[in-house]
C-alpha positions in Angstrom: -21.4 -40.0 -18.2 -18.3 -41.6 -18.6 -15.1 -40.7 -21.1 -15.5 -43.8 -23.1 -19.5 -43.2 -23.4 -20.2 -41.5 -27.0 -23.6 -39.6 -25.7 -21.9 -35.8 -26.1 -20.2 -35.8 -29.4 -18.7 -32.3 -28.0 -16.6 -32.2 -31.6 -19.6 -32.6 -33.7 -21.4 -29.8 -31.1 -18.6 -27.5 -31.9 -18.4 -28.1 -35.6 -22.3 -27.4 -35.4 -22.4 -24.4 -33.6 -19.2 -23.0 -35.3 -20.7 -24.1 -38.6 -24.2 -21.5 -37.5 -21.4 -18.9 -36.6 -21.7 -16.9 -39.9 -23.8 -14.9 -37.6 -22.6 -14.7 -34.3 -25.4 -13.0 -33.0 -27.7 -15.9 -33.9 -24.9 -18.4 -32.7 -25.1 -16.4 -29.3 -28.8 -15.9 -29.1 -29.4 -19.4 -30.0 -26.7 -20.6 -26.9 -27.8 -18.2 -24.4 -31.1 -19.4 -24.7 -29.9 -23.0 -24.4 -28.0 -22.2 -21.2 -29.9 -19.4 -19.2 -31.8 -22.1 -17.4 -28.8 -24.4 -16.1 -26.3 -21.7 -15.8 -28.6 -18.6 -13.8 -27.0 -16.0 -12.3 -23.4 -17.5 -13.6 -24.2 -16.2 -17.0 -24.0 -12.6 -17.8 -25.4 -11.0 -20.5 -24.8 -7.1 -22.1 -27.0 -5.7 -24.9 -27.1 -2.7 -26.8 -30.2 -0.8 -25.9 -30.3 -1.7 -21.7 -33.8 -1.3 -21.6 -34.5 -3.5 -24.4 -34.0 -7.4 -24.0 -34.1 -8.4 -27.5 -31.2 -5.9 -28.6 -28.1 -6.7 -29.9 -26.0 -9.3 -27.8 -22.6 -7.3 -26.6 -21.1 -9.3 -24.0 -21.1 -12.3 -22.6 -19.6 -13.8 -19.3 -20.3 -17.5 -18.5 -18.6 -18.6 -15.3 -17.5 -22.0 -15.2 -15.6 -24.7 -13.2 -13.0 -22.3 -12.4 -12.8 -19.3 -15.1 -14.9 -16.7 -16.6 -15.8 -17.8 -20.0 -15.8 -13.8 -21.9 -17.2 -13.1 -25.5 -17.5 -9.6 -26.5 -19.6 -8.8 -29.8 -18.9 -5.2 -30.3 -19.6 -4.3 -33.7 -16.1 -4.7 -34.7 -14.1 -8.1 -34.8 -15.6 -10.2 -31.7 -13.3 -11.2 -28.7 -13.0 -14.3 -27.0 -11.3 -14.4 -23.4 -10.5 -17.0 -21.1 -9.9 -15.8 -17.4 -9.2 -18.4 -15.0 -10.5 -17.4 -11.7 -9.6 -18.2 -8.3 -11.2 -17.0 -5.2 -13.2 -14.3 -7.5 -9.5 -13.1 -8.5 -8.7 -13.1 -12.2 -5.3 -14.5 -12.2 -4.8 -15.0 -16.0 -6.8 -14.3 -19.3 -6.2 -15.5 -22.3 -7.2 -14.6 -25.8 -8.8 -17.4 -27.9 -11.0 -17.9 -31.4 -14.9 -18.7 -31.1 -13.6 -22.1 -31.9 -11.4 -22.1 -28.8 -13.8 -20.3 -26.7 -16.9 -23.3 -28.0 -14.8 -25.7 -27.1 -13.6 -24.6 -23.8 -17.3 -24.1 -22.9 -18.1 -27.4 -23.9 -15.7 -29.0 -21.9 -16.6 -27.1 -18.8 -20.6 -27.9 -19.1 -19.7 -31.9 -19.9 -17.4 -32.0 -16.8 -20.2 -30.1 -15.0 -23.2 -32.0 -16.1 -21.5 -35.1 -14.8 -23.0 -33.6 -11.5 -26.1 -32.0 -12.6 -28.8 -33.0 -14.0 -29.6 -29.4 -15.6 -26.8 -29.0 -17.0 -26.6 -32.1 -18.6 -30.1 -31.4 -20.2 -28.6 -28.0 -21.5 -25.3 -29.5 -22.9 -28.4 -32.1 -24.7 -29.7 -29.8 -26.2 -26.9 -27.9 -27.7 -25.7 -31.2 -29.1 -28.5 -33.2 -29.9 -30.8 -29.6 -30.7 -34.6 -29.0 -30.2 -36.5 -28.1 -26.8 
């Protein structure tokens, strides 16, 4: 995929999903299900109710090219980190919006999909939507 090729619209993918964000936990649902297969084990998910797989969503930790990728849902005002990473050492977080925190994701999976085909299939369908 090249930078001049217009196939990820990754402003019209933000606007989208930011757009669905009234509720977040839809919004999360809806990406985590979009992502679990290309990401695996790099993407962490926290629920309310452990023993229960369709509870809540309380955090979420997507690593990525790099840095740790942090959303925590607690019932109150949602946080969105940054941590960039190196050798499994957090050497900086920073705090961000869900706008910020969209966009940085999207950035990471497009640079990453340039490399992988299921990745590229994910970022697809977070843009384009459907199966």
């Amino acid at each position: 995929m090249s930078e001049s090729s217009n196939a990820f619209n990754l402003d019209l993918a933000l606007s989208s999903l930011h757009a669905d964000g009234g509720d977040i936990q839809l919004m999360f649902r809806l990406l985590l299900e979009r992502l679990s297969v290309a990401l695996g084990d790099r993407l962490r998910v926290e629920r309310a109710g452990r023993l229960r797989k369709d509870g809540r969503i309380r955090r979420v930790d997507i690593q990525l090219s790099g840095m740790s990728l942090i959303a925590e849902l607690h019932d109150g005002a949602p946080q969105f980190l940054i941590a960039r990473v190196s050798g499994g050492i957090r050497i900086r977080t920073d705090v961000t919006d869900v706008a910020g925190w969209l966009k940085m994701l999207l950035d990471a999976l497009n640079t990453e999909s340039e490399h992988s085909a299921i990745t590229r299939q994910a970022l697809e369908t977070i843009i384009i939507g459907g199966d």
